[in-house]
C-alpha positions as CSV (number, residue, x, y, z in Angstrom):
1,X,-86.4,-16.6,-134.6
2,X,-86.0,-17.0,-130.7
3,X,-83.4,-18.9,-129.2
4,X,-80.4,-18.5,-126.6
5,X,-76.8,-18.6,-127.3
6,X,-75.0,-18.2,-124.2
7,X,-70.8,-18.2,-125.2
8,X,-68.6,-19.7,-123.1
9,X,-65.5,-17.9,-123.0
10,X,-63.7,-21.5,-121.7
11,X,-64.4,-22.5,-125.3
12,X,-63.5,-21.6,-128.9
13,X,-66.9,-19.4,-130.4
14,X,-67.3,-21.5,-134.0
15,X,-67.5,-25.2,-131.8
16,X,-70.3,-23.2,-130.0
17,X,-72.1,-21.9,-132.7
18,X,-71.5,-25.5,-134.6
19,X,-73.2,-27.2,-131.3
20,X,-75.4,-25.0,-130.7
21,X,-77.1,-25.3,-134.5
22,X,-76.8,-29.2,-133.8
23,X,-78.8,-28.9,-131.0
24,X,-81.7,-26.9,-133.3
25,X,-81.1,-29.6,-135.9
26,X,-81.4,-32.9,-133.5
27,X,-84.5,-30.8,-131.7
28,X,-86.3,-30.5,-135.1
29,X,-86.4,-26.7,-134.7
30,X,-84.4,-26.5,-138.5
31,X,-86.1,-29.4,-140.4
32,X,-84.0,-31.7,-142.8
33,X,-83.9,-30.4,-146.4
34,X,-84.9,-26.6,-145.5
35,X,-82.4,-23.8,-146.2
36,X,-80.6,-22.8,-143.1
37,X,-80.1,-19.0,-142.9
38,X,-77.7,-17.2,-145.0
39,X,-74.1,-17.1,-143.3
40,X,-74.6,-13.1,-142.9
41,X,-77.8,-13.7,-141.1
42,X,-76.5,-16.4,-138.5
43,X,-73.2,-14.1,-138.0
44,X,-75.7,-11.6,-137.0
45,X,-78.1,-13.8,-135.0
46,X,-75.6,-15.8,-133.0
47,X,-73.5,-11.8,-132.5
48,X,-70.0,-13.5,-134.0
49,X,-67.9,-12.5,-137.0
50,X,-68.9,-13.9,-140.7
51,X,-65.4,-15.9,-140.5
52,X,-66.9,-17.8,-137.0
53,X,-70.3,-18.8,-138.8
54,X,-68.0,-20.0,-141.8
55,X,-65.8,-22.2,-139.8
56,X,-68.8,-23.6,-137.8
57,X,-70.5,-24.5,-141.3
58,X,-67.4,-26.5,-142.0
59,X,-67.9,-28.5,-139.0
60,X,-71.7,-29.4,-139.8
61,X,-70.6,-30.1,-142.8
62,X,-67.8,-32.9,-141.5
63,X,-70.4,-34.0,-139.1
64,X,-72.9,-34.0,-141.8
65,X,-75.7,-32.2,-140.4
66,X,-75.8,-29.6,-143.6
67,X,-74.6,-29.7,-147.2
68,X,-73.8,-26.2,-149.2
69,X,-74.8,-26.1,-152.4
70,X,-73.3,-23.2,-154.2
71,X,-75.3,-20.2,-155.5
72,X,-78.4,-21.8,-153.4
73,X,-77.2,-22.2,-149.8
74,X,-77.0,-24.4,-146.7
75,X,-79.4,-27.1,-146.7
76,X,-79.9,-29.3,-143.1
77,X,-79.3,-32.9,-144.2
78,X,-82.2,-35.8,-143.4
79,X,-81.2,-38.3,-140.8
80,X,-80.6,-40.8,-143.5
81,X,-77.9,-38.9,-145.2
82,X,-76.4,-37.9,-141.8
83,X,-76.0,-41.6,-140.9
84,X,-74.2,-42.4,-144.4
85,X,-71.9,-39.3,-144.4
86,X,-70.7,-40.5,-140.7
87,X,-69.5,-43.9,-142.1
């Protein structure tokens, strides 16, 4: 996987890495209803701490770009189910 994460240090790391995998999502680079990576793996792609990737699922979760399903992973939501959970 190629891409570039650029941190601003005027900014707070887990709002980057949360924009940042918004910006895949919306550009079709992570496709709705395939697994994102596991948490370990984006900790280690972005270069941030496990607790930073955690906290940046959260807020793709509140924005409702991915769901978690437990003891399966993160799953990038369709657009139809991103427009409902917004509501």
């Amino acid at each position: 996987m190629s891409f570039t994460f650029e941190p601003d240090p005027s900014a707070y790391l887990y709002d980057q890495v949360a924009d940042h995998i918004e910006a895949r999502i919306r550009g079709g680079e992570l496709q709705p209803d395939r697994p994102l990576s596991a948490e370990r793996r984006l900790a280690t792609e972005y270069g941030v701490a496990l607790g930073t990737v955690r906290h940046a699922i959260r807020i793709l979760q509140r924005r409702g770009l991915v769901r978690v399903i437990p003891s399966k992973g993160m799953f990038v939501n369709p657009p139809e189910a991103r427009q409902a959970s917004a509501e």
